[in-house]
TILOFI-372629 format. One record per residue (C-alpha): x, y, z; residue in one letter. Coordinates in Angstrom, 3 decimals, m for minus. Each point is the difference from the previous one (the first is absolute). Example, Ala and Ser with C-alpha at 12.3 -4.5 7.8 and 13.67 -1.06 7.14 Angstrom:
       c1       c2       c3 rest
   12.300   m4.500    7.800    A
    1.370    3.440   m0.660    S
***
This chain:
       c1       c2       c3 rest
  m95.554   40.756  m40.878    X
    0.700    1.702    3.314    X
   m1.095   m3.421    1.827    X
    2.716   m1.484   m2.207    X
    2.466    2.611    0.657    X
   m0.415   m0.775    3.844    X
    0.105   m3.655   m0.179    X
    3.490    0.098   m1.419    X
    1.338    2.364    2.198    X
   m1.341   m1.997    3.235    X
    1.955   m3.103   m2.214    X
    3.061    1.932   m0.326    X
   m0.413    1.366    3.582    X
   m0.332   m4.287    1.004    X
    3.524   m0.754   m2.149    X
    2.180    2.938    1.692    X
    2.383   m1.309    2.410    X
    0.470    1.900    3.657    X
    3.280   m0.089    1.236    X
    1.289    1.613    3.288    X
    3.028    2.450   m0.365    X
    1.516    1.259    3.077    X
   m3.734   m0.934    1.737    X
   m1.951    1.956   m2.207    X
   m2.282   m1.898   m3.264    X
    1.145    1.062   m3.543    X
   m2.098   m1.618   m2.910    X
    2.288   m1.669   m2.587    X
   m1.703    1.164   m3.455    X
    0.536   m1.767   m3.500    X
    3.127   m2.049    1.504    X
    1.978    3.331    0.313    X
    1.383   m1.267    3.043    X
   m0.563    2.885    3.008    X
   m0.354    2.783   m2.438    X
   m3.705    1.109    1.763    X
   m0.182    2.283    2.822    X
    0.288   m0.277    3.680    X
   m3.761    0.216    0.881    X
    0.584    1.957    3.248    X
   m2.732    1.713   m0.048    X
    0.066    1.581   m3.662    X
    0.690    3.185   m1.218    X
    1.662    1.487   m2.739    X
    2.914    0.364    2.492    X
    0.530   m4.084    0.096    X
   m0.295    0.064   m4.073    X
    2.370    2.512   m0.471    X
    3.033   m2.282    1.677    X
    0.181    0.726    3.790    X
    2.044   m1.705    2.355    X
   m2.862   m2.875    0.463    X
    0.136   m0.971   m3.542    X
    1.130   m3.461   m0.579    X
    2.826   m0.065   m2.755    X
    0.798   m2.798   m2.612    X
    3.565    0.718   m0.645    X
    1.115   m1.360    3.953    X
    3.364   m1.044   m0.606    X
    0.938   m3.844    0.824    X
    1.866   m0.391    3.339    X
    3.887   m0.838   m0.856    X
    0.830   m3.964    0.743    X
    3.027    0.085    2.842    X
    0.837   m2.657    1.924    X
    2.037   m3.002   m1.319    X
    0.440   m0.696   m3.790    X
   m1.776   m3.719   m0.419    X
    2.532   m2.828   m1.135    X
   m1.434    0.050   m4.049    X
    0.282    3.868   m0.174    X
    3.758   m0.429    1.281    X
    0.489   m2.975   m2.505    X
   m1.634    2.334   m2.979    X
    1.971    3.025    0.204    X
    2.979   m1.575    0.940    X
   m0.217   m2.189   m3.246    X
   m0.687    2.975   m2.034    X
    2.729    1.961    1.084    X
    2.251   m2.790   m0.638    X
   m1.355   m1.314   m2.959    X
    0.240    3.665   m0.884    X
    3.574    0.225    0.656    X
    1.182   m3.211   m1.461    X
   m1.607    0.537   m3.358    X
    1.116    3.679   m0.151    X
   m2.927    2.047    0.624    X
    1.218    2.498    1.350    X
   m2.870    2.112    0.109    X
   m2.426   m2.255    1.569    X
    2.921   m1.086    2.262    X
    0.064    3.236    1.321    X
   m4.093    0.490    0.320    X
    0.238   m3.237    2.516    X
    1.443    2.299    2.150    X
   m0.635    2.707    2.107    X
    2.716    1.892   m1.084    X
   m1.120    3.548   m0.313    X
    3.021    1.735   m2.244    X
    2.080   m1.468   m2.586    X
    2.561   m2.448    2.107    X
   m1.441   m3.582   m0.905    X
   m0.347    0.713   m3.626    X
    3.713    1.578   m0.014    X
    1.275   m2.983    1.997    X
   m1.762   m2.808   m2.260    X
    1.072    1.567   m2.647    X
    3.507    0.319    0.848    X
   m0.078   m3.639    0.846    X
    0.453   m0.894   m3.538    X
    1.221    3.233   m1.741    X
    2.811    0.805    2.955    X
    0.363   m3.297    1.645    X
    0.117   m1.965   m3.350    X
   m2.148   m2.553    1.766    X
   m2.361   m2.416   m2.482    X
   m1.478   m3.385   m0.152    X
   m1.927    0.585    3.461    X
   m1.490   m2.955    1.959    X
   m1.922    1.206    3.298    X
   m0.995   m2.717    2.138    X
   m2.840    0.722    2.479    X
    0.300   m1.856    3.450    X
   m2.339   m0.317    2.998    X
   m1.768    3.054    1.272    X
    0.133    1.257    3.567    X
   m2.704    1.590    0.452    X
    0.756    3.553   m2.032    X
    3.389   m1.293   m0.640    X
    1.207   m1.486   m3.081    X
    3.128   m1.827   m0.490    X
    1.150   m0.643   m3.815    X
    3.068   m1.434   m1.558    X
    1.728    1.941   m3.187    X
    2.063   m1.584   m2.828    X
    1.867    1.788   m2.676    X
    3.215    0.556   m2.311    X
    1.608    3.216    0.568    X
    2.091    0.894   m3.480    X
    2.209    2.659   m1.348    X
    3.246    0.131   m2.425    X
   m0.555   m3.550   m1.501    X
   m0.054   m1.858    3.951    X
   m3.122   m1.125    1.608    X
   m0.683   m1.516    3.472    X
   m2.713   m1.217    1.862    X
   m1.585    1.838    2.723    X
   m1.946   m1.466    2.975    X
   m1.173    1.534    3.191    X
   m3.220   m0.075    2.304    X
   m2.334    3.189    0.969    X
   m3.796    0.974    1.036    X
   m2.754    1.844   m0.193    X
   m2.828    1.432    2.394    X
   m3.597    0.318   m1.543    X
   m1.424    2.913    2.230    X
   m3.245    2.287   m0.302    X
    0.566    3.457   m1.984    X
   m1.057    2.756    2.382    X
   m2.501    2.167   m2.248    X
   m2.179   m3.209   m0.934    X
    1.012   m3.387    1.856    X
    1.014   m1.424   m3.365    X
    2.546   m2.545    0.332    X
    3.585    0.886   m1.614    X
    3.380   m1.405    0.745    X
    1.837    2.694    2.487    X
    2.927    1.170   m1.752    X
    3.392    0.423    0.630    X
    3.133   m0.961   m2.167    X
    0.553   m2.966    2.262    X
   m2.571   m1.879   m1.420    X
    1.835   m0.283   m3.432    X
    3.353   m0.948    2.222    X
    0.430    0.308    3.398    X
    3.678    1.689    0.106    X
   m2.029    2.598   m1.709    X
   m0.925    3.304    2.378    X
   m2.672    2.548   m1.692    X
    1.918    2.109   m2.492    X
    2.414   m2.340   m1.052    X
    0.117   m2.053   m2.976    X
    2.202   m2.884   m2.135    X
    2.080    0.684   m2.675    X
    2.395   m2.806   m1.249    X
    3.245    1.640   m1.715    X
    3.513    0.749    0.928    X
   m0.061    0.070    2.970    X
    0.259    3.223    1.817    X
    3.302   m0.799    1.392    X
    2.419   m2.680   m0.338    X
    0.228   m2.405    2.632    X
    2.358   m0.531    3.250    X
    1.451   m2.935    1.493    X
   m0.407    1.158    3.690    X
    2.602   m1.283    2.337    X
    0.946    0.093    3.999    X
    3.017    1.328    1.630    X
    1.732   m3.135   m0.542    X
   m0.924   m0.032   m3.700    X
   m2.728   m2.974    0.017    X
   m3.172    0.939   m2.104    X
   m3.057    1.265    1.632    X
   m3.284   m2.218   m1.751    X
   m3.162   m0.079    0.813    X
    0.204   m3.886    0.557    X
    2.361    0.696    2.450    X
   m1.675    2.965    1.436    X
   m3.431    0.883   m0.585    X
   m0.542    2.666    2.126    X
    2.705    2.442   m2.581    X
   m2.447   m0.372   m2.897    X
   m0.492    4.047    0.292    X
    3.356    0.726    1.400    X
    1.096   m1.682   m3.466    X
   m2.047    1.901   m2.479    X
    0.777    3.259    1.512    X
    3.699   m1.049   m0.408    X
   m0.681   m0.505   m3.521    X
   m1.800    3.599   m0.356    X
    2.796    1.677    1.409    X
    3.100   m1.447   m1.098    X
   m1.150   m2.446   m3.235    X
    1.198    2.718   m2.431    X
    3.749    0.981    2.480    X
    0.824   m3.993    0.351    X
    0.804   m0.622   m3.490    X
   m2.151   m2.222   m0.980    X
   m2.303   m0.478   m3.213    X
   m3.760   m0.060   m0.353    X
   m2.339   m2.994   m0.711    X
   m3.295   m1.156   m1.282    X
   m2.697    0.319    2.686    X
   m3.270    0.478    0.603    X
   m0.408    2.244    3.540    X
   m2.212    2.130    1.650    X
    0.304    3.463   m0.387    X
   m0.493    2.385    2.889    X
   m2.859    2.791   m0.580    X
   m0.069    3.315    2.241    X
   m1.522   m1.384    3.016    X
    2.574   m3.029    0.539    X
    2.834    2.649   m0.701    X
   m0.856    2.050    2.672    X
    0.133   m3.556    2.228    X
    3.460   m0.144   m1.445    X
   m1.074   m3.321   m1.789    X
    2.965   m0.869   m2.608    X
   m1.537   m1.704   m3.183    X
    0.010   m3.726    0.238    X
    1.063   m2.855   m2.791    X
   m2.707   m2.804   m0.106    X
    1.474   m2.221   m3.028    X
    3.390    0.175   m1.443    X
   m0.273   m0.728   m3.723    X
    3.964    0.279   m0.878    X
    2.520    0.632    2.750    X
    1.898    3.463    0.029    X
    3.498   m0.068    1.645    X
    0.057    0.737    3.768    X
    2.682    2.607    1.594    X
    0.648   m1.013    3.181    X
   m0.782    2.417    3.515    X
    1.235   m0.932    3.076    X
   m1.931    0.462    3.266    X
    0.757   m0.047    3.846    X
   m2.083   m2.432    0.764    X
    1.238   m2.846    2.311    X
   m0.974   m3.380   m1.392    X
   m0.457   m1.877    3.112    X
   m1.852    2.955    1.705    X
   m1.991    0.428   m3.232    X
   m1.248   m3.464    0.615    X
   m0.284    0.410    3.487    X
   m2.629    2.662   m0.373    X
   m1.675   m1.997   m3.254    X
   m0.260   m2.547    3.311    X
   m1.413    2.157    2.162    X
   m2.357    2.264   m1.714    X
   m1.662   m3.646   m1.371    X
   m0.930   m0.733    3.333    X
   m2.005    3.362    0.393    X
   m3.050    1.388   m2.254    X
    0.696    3.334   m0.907    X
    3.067    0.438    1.313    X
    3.269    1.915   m1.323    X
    3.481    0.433    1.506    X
    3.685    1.420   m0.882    X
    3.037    0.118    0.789    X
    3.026    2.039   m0.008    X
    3.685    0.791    0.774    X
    0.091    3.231    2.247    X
    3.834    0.702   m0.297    X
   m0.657   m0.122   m3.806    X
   m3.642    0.401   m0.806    X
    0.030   m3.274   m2.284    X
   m3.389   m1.732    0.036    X
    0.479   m3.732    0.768    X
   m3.324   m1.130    0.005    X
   m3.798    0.744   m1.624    X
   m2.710   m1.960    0.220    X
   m3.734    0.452   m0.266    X
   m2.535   m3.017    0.765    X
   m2.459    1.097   m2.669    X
    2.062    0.272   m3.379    X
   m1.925    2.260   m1.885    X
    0.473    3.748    1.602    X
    3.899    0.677    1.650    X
   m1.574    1.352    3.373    X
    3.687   m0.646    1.780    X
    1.250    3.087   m2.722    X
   m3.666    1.547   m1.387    X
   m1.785   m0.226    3.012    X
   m1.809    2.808    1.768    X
   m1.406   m1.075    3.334    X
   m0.553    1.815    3.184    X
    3.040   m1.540    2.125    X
   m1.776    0.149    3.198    X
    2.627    0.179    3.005    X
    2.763   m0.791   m1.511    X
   m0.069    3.830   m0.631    X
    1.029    0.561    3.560    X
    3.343   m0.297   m1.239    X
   m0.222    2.925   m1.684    X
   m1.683    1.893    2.416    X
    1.997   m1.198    3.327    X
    3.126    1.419   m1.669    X
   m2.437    3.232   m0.749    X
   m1.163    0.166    3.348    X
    3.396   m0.574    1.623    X
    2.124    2.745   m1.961    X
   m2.802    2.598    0.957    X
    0.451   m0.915    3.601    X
   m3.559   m1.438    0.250    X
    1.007   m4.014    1.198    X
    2.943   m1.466    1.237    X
    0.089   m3.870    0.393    X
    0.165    0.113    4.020    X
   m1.809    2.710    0.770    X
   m3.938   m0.077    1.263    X
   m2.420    0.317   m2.968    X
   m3.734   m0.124    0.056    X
   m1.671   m3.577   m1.490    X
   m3.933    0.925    1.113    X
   m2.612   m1.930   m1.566    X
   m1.558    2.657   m2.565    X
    1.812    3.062   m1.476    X
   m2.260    2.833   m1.885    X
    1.677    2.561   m2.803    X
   m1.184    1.970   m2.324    X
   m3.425   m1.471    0.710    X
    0.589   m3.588   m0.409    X
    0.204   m2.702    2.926    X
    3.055   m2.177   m0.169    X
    0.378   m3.374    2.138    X
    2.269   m2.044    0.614    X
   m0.164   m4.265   m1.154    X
   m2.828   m1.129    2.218    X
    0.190    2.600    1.804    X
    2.620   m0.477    2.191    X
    2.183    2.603    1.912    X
    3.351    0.314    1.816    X
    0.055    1.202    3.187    X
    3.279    2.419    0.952    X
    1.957   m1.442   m2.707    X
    2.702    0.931   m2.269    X
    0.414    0.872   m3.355    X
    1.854   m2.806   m0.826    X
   m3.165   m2.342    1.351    X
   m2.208    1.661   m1.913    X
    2.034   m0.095   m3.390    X
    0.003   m4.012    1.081    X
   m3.191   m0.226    0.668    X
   m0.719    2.002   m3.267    X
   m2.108    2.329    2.082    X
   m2.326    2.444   m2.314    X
   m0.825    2.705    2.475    X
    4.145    0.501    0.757    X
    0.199    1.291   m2.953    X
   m3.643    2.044   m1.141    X
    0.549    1.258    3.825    X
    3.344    2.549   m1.885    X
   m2.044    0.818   m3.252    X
   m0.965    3.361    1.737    X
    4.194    0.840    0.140    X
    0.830   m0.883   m3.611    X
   m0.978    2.399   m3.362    X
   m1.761   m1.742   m2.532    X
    2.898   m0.186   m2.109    X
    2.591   m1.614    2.519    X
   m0.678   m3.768   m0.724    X
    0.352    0.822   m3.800    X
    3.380    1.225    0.734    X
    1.079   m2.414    2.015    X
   m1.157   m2.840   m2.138    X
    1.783    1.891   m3.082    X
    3.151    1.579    1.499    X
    1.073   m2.839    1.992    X
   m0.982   m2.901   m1.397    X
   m0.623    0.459   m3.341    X
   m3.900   m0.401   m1.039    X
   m2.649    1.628   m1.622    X
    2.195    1.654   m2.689    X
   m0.678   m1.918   m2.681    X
    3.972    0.074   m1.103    X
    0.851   m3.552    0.921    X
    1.664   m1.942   m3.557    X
    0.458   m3.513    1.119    X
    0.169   m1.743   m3.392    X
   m3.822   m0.617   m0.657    X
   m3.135    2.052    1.526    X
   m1.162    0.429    3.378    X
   m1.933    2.043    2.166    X
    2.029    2.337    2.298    X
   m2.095    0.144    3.094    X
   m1.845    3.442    0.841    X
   m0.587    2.029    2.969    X
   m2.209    2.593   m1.100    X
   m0.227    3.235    2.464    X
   m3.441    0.280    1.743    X
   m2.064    1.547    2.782    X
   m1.802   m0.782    2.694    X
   m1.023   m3.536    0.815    X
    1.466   m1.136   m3.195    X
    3.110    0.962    0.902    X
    0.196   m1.720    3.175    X
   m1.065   m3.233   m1.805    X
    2.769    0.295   m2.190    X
    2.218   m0.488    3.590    X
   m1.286   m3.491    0.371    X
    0.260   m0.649   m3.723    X
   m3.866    0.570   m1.536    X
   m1.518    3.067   m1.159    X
    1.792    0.662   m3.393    X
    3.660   m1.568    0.300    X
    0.627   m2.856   m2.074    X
    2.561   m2.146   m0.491    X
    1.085   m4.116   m1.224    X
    2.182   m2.242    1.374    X
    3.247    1.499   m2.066    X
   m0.841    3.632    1.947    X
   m0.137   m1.737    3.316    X
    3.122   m1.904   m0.286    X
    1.527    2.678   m1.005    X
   m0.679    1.458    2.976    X
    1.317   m2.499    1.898    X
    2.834    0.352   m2.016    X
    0.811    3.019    0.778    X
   m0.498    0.318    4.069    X
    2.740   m3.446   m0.307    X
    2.534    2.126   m1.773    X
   m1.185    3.424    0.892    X
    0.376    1.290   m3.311    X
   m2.529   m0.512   m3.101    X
    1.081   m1.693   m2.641    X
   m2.369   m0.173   m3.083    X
   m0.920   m3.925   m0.336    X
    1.025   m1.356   m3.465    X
   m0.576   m2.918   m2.223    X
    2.118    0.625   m2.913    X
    3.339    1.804    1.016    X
   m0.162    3.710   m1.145    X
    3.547   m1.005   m2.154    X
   m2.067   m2.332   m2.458    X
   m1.801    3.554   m1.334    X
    1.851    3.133    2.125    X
   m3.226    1.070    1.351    X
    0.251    1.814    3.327    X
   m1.647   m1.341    3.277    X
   m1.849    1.682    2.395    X
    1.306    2.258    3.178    X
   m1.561    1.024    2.876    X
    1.204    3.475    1.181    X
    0.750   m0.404    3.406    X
    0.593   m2.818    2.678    X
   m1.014   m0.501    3.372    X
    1.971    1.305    2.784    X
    2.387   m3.015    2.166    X
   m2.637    0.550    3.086    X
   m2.800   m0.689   m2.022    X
    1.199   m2.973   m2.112    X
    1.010   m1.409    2.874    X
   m3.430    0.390    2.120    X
   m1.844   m1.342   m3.032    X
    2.023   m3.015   m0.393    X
   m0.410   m0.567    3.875    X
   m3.949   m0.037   m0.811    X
   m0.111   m2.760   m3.016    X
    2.833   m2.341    2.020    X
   m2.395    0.421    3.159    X
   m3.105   m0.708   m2.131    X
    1.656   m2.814   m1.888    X
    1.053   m1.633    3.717    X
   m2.966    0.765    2.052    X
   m2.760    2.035   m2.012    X
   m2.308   m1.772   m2.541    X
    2.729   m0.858   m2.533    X
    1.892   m2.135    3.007    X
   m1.744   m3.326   m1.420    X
    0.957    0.428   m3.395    X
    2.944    1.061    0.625    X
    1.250   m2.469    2.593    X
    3.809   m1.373   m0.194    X
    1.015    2.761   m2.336    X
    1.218    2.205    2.650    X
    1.966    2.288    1.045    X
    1.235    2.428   m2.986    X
   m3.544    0.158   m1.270    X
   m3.311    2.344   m0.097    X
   m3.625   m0.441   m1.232    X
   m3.302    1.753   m0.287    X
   m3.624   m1.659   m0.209    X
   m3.138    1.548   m1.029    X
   m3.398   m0.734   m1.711    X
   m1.849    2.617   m1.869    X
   m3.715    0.231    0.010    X
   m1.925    0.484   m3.607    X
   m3.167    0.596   m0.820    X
   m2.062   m3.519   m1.344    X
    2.196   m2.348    1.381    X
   m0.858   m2.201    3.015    X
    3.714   m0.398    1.032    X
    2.632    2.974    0.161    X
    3.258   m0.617   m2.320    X
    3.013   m0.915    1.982    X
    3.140    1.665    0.002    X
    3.470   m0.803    1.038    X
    3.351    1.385   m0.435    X
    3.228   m0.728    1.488    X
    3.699   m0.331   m0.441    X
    2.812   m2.067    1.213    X
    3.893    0.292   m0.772    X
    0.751    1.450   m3.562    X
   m4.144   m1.358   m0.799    X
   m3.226    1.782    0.065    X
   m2.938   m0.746   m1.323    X
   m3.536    0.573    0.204    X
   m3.421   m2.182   m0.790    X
   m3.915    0.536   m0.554    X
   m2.535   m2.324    0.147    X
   m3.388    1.800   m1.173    X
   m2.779   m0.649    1.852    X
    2.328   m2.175    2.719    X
   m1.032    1.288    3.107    X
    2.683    0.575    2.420    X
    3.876    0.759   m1.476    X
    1.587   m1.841    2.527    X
   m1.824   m3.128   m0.662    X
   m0.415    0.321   m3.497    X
    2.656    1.515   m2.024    X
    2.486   m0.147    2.933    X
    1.053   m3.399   m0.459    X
    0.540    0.227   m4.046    X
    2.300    3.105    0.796    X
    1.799   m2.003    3.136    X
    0.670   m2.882   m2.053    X
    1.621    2.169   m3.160    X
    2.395    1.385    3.324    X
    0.644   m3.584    0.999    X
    0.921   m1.469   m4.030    X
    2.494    3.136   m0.518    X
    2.122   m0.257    3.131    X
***
């Protein structure tokens, strides 16, 4: 029996399986995987689970990379098979939403937005990237109408496990959608406007396309004061997050028509489509224009027609900030436009290292030179004179920014000048570190070294509503008005805004500048400038150079108007 018993253990011994884990042999016993022990030499210290034992429970590495073409195809046909059908639920769990927002917002689709009888239409993928087609009736009170639009997906790999999900965001269901907001179909929030120029012709989006935003925020403010009666719509509704954009709520089918009251703007119609012209022929690029003697806007116009960056914007305005703090500089004594001011090559404050555009320098110049030059050093050179608060007050006091107080007839951003130390606040001289501004703020600006006096730009006149406009609490003194407008007319004649600005002479003034920002390849270019009773001032993001860039859209509004 004992010869037996040995047998069969050498026979069992014969069927184990070695395997090498981490270079050491662990025996695999009764196909329970690597359950054995390490044999590292024995002991009860190698049975009892030390640091050389080989474990079963290794957890699989997660798949990244790519998600292949038939995993894209799967979820994204389960999601919208999902969708279209009304699973909500399992809808949702295609996703890798993490709270409650995709269930809400599918949900809502039918229950708030009164949409049924869904057809989703899948179309070729891009890689991650889904395109689909939606079809629907949108109903309420007894009248129905058919909905249509296009949208997409992206199939990407959930963090914690690599499983493939459709990235979520309320885009996907429609793309005027931002995260937080959702559809509801109703009367409409407010009734609607017929929106009309100064000389009474109504403003359309056929006519116009860049005003699509400037229009709904005419709506929000003054649907409810013009008289006129509610519709049948279906719209989005703004959530928290596009609020605090200042994002008015936007109608995306009209089932019955309300009755419009009518608002009357300032806008010009032939400059209006002069800058509809222009902006067209630059990618990201916005521009206005305004009246300085009165403060009406004549002109807005942004390339790209979803955001308002001409009124909403908040971008670092690069050197056409020098305005600002020339007229600083000179009412503290610091510059004059003839007299000798250092250009060098490199200027340190505050621990930072500041250089001029390729790195030149002027040699025994002026002031004014530098200013037309747009020399950076000129002006870090006087940050050790100033208080960290000085800019802030100029840029508030004098012309009007960073108050927040500005009531032009639909939102916008007021500009802002925060006070800072150090190197920050000598950045802010040459218009980066924390100031931030749009092309309404700069042409005010512009506005207000023409006439000397600020004058709170408007689009709807303040007797429509009786709201009060802005004031700035001081002006600047004769001496220094006139110095600064002796640096813009010699920058707009012989500095870098002299191309753009060519045949326009002599009553005029300009500024250039190009802001650098982190990510981009190319800085965005900046140009402001005025001319008779017109100022205005462009952007075009990621441009490069002002004077090349948005110089010529500005120069051109100048030219239409006179």
């Amino acid at each position: 029996m004992g010869n037996r018993r040995r047998v069969a253990e050498r026979r069992s011994a014969r069927k184990a399986k070695p395997a090498v884990v981490g270079g050491m042999i662990a025996v695999v016993v009764g196909g329970a995987g690597f359950g054995a022990y390490a044999l590292s030499g024995g002991g009860a210290a190698a049975e009892e689970g030390s640091s050389t034992a080989a474990t079963a429970d290794r957890k699989p590495s997660v798949p990244t990379g790519p998600v292949p073409a038939p995993q894209v195809k799967a979820i994204a046909t389960r999601f919208l098979t999902s969708w279209q059908t009304g699973k909500v639920a399992e809808a949702a769990a295609a996703t890798n939403d993490t709270t409650t927002a995709a269930a809400t917002l599918l949900t809502g689709y039918t229950k708030d937005a009164h949409i049924t009888g869904v057809t989703i239409t899948p179309g070729v993928a891009t890689g991650a990237k889904v395109p689909f087609s939606v079809k629907g009736t949108v109903t309420f009170g007894g009248t129905s109408k058919p909905l249509a639009y296009e949208s997409a997906l992206t199939v990407v790999r959930r963090t914690s496990d690599g499983k493939p999900l459709v990235d979520w965001h309320a885009s996907v269901v429609h793309p005027d959608l931002a995260d937080g907001d959702k559809l509801l179909t109703g009367e409409s929030g407010t009734p609607p406007i017929k929106a009309v120029d100064r000389d009474g012709g109504e403003l359309t989006l056929a006519k116009y396309p860049s005003l699509g935003t400037v229009l709904d925020s005419l709506r929000e403010k003054y649907g409810k004061k013009a008289g006129g009666k509610a519709g049948i719509e279906l719209r989005v509704a703004r959530g928290t997050e596009s609020k605090a954009t200042k994002s008015a709520d936007k109608t995306l089918l009209e089932l019955s028509k309300g009755t419009p009251g009518t608002v009357k703007t300032t806008l010009s119609p032939a400059l209006q489509a002069a800058a509809e012209a222009q902006v067209a022929k630059k990618p990201k690029s916005s521009v206005v224009l305004m009246r300085p003697s009165t403060g009406e806007i004549l002109a807005v116009a942004n390339q790209s027609h979803g955001f308002n960056t001409a009124f909403q914007g908040s971008l670092a305005p690069g050197s056409t900030m020098k305005i600002l703090s020339s007229s600083l500089l000179i009412e503290k004594g610091l510059a004059s436009p003839d007299k000798p001011h250092p250009c060098p090559k490199f200027s340190t404050y505050g621990g930072w290292k500041f250089q001029n555009d390729d790195k030149f320098e002027i040699k025994g110049g002026t002031f004014k030179a530098s200013f037309a030059r747009s020399c950076n050093t000129a002006f870090i050179s006087q940050a050790k004179e100033l208080d960290n608060d000085s800019l802030t007050k100029q840029a508030q006091q004098v012309f009007g920014l960073g108050m927040d107080n500005w009531a032009i007839g639909v939102s916008t951003f007021d500009g802002s000048v925060p006070v800072q130390s150090q190197a920050q606040m000598a950045a802010s001289l040459i218009g980066q570190g924390g100031v931030r501004m749009n092309p309404l703020n700069m042409a005010s600006v512009a506005s207000t070294v023409d006439t000397g006096v600020f004058r709170q730009p408007y689009l709807v006149s303040p007797e429509v509503d009786g709201r009060t406009l802005a004031k700035a609490s001081r002006t600047m003194s004769p001496s220094t008005l006139s110095q600064l407008r002796e640096l813009m007319q010699y920058t707009a004649s012989s500095g870098t805004a002299a191309e753009a600005m060519a045949g326009l002479g002599p009553n005029y003034g300009a500024k250039t500048g190009s802001a650098e920002v982190d990510g981009q390849d190319k800085p965005n270019g900046w140009f402001t400038a005025y001319r008779g009773d017109l100022a205005g001032a462009g952007v075009v993001v990621e441009g490069g150079h002002g004077g090349s860039t948005a110089g010529p859209i500005v120069a051109a509004l100048l030219r239409a108007g006179s």
